[in-house]
C-alpha positions as CSV (number, residue, x, y, z in Angstrom):
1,X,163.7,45.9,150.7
2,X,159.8,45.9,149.8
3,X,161.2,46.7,146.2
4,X,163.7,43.9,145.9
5,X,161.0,41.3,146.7
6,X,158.2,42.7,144.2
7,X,160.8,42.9,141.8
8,X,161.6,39.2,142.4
9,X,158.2,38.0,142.6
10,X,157.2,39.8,139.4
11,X,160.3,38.1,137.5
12,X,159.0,35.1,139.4
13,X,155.6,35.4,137.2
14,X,157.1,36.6,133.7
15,X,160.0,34.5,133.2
16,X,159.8,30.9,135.7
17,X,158.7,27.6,133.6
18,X,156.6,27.1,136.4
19,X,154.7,30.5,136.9
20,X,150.9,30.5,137.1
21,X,151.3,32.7,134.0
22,X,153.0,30.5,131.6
23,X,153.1,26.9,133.3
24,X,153.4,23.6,130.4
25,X,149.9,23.1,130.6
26,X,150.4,21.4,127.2
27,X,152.9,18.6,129.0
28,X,150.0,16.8,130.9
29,X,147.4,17.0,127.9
30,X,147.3,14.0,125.6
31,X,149.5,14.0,123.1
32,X,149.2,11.6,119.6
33,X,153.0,11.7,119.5
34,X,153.7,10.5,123.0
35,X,151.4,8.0,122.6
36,X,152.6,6.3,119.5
37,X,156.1,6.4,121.2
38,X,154.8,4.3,124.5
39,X,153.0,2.0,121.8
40,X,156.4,1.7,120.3
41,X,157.9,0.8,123.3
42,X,155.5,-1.4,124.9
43,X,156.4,-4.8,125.6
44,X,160.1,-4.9,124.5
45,X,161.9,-8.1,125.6
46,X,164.2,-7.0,128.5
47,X,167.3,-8.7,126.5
48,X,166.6,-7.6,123.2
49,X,169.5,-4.9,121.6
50,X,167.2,-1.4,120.5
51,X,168.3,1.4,118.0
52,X,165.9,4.4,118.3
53,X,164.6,7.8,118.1
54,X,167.3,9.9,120.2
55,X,164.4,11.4,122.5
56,X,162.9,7.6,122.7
57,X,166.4,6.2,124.1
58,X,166.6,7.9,127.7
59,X,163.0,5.7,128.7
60,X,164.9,2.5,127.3
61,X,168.2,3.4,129.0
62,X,168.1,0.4,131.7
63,X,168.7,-1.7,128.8
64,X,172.4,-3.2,128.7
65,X,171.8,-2.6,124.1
66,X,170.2,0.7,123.2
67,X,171.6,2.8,120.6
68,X,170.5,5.7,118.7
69,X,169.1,5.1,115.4
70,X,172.2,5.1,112.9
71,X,174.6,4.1,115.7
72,X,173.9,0.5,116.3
73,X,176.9,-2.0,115.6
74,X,174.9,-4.6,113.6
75,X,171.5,-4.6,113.2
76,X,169.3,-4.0,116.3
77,X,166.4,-6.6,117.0
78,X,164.3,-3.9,117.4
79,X,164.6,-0.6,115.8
80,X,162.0,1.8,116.3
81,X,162.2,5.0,114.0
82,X,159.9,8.0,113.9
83,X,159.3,8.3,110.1
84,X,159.1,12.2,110.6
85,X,161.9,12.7,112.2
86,X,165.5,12.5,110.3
87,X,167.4,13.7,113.4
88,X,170.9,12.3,113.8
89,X,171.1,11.8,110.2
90,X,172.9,13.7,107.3
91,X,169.7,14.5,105.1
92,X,166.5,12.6,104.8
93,X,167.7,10.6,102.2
94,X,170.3,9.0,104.6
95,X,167.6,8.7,107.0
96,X,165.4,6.5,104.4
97,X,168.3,4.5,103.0
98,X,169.0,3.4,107.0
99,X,165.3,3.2,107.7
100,X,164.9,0.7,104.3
101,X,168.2,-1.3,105.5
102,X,165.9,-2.6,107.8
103,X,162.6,-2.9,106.1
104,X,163.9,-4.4,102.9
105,X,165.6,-6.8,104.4
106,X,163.3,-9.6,105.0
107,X,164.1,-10.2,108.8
108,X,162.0,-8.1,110.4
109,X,158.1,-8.2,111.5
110,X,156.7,-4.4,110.8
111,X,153.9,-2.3,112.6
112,X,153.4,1.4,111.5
113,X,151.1,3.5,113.9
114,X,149.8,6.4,112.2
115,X,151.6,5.8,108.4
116,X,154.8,8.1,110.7
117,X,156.0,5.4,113.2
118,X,157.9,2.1,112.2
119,X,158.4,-0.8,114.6
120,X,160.7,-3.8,113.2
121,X,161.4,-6.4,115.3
122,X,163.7,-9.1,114.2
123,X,161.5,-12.1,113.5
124,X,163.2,-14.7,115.7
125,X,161.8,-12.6,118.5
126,X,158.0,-11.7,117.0
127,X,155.5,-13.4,118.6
């Protein structure tokens, strides 16, 4: 019995994601990333349709339009696209022919944080 419970406290220590030994210390340091995505995020019209990043989606999910970047019907009024990050698209190239759809075509207001992360946001609803 003694033997069962060291051996389950010691797997306890090596392998849990929240063991003294190897607790994500790195999740509650700051992080340049995470704050250019609430910076992206911050102070988006409640009604306003959103394509984005796929892990930038789940904190705009209360919306009733959110889409992930490439799977928006027409073109969002806000698209918010990490420039580094191609996921969800075939190749990069893809990713910069979708990413210049918006940028090119004269509608849009743009911010870039950091020369990585793109903000357009239709210009009807700039302010």
């Amino acid at each position: 019995q003694g033997t069962i419970i060291i051996a389950a406290l010691t797997a306890f220590l090596l392998r849990s994601p929240v063991s003294p030994l190897s607790f994500p210390g790195e999740l509650f340091r700051p992080n340049a990333q995470w704050d250019a995505y609430r910076a992206l995020i911050k102070n988006i019209p409640a009604d306003a349709s959103v394509a984005a990043q796929t892990n930038l989606v789940p904190h705009l999910a209360a919306r009733e339009h959110i889409y992930m970047l490439g799977g928006e019907p027409a073109p969002a009024d806000i698209a918010l696209i990490d420039g580094g990050d191609p996921f969800g698209f075939r190749d990069t190239d893809a990713f910069q022919r979708y990413a210049d759809s918006y940028a090119l075509s004269g509608n849009y207001k743009i911010t870039i944080l950091e020369n990585r992360y793109f903000r357009f946001v239709r210009k009807t609803l700039a302010r």
